[in-house]
Short mmCIF file of the C-alpha atoms (twelve columns), coordinates in Angstrom:
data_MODEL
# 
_entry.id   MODEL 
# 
loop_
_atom_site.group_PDB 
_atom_site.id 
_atom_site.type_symbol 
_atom_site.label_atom_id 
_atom_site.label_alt_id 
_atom_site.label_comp_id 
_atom_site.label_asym_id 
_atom_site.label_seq_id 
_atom_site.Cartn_x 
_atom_site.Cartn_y 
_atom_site.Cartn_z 
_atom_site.pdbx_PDB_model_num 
ATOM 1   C CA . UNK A 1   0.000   0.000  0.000   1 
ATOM 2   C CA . UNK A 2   1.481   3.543  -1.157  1 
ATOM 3   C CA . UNK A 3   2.008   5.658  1.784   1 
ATOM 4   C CA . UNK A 4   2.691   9.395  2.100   1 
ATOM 5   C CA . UNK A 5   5.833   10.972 2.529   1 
ATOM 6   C CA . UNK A 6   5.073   14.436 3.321   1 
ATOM 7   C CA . UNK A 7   1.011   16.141 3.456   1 
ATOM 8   C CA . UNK A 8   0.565   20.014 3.334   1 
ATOM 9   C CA . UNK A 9   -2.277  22.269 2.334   1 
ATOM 10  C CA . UNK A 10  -1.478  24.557 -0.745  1 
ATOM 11  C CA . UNK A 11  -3.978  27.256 -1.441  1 
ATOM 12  C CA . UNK A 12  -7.395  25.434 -1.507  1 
ATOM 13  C CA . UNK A 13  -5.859  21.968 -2.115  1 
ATOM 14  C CA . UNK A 14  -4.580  18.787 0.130   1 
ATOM 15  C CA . UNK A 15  -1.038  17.662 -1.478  1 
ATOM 16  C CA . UNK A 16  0.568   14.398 -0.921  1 
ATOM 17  C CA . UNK A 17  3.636   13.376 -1.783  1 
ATOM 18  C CA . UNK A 18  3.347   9.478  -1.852  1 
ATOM 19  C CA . UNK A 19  6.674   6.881  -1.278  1 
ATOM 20  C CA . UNK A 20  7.023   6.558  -4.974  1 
ATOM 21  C CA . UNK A 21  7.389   10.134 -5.550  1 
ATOM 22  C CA . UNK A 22  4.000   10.687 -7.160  1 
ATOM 23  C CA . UNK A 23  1.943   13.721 -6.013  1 
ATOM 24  C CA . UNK A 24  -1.574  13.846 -5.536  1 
ATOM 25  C CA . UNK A 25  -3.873  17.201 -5.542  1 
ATOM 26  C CA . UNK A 26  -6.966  17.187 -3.805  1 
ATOM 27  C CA . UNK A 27  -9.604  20.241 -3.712  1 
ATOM 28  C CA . UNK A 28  -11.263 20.479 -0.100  1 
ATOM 29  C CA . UNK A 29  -14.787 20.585 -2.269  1 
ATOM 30  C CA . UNK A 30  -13.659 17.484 -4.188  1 
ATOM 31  C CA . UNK A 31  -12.613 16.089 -0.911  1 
ATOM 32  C CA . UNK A 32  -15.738 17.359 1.149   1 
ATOM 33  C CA . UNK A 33  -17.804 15.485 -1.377  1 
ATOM 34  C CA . UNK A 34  -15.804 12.216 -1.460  1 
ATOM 35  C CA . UNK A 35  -16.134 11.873 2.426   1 
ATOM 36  C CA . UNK A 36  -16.522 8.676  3.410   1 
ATOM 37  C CA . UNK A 37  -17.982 9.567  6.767   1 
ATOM 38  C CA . UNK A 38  -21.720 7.835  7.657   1 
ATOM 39  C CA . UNK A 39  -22.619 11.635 7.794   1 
ATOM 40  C CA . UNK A 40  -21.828 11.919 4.187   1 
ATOM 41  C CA . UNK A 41  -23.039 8.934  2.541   1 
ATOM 42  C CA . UNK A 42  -24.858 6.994  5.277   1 
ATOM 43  C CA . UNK A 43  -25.072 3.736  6.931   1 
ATOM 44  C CA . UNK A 44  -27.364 0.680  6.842   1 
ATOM 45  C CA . UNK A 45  -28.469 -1.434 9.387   1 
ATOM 46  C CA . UNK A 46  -28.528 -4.963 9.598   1 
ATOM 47  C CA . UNK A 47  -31.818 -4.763 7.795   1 
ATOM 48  C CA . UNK A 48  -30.541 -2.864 5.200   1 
ATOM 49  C CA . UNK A 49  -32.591 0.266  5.770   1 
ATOM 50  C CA . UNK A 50  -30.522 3.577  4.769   1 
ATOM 51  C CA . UNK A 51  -29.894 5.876  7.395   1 
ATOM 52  C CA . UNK A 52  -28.286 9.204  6.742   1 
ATOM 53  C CA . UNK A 53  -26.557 10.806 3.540   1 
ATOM 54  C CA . UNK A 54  -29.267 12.542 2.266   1 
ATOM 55  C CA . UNK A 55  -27.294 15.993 3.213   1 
ATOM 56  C CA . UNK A 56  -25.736 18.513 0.259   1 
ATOM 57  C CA . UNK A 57  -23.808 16.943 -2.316  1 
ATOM 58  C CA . UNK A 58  -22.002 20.588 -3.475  1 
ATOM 59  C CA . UNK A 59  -19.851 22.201 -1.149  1 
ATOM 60  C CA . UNK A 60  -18.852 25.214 -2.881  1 
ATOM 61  C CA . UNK A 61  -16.297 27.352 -1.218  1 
ATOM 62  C CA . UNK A 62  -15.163 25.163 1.590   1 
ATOM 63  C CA . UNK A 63  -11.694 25.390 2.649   1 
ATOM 64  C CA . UNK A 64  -9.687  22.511 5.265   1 
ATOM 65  C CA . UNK A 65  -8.636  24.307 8.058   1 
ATOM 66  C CA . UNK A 66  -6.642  21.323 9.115   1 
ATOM 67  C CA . UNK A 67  -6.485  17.285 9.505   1 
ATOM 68  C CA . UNK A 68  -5.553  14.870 12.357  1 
ATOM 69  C CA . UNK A 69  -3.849  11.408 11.024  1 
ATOM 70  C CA . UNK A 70  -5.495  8.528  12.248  1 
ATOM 71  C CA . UNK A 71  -2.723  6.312  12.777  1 
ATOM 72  C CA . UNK A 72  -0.557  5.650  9.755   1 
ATOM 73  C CA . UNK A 73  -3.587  4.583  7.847   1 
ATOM 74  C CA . UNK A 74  -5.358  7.520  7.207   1 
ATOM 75  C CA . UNK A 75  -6.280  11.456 7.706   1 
ATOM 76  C CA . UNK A 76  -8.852  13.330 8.735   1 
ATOM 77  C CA . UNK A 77  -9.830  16.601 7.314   1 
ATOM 78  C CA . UNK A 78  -11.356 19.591 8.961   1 
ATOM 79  C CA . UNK A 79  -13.594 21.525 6.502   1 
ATOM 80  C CA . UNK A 80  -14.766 24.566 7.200   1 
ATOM 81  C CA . UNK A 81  -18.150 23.532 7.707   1 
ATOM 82  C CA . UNK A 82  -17.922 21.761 10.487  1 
ATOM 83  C CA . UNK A 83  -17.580 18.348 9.125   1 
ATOM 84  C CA . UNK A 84  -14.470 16.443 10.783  1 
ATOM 85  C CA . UNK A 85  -15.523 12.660 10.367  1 
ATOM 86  C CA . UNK A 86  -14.612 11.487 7.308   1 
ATOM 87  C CA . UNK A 87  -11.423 9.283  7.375   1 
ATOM 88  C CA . UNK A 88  -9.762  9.123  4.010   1 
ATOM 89  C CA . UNK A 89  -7.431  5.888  4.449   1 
ATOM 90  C CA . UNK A 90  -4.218  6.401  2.038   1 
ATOM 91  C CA . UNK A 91  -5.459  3.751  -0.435  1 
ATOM 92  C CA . UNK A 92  -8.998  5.397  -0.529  1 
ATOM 93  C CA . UNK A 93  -6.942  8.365  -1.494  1 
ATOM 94  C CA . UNK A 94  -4.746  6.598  -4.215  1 
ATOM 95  C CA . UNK A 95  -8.376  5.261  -5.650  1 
ATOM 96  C CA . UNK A 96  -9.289  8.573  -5.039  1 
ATOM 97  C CA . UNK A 97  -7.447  9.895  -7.797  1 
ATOM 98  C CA . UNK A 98  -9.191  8.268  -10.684 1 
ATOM 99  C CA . UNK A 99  -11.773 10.408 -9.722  1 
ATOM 100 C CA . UNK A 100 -10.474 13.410 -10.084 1 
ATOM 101 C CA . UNK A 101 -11.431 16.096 -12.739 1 
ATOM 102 C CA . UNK A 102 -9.317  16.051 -15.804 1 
ATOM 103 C CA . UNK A 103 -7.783  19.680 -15.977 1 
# 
């Protein structure tokens, strides 16, 4: 599993420099929307009923104002609006990228 050398916020975006010397550029919106938090995409029981994720699916104009690492797994973000729960683990990240717009 690829894991990051070195993380740091540059304007709006989350940069990671990963073992193999790729880089990775996130947007916090792009980021905010790909949260992977229950609060952001919800949860089922062990019924199956959906519960949660029915919130805003834009997020223009958030920022991160930070992140906490969650061992040496994963990071947290803290978006400016509020949200702090989503834990991005570094191969969510990688698969992450595919995702990303074309610029």
């Amino acid at each position: 599993m690829a894991k990051p050398t070195d993380i740091q916020l540059i304007g709006s975006e989350l940069c990671i420099l990963w073992q193999d010397g790729s880089e990775s550029y996130f947007s916090a919106e792009f980021l905010r929307q790909h949260s992977p938090s229950a609060q952001n995409i919800g949860e089922k029981d062990i019924f199956g009923n959906q519960y949660g994720g029915d919130g805003p699916k834009e997020f223009a104009g958030v920022t991160i104002q930070g992140w906490d690492f969650q061992g040496n797994y994963a990071v947290s973000p803290w978006f400016s609006d509020g949200h702090k729960s989503g834990i991005f683990s570094w191969e969510y990240l990688k698969d992450l990228e595919a995702k990303l717009p074309q610029s």
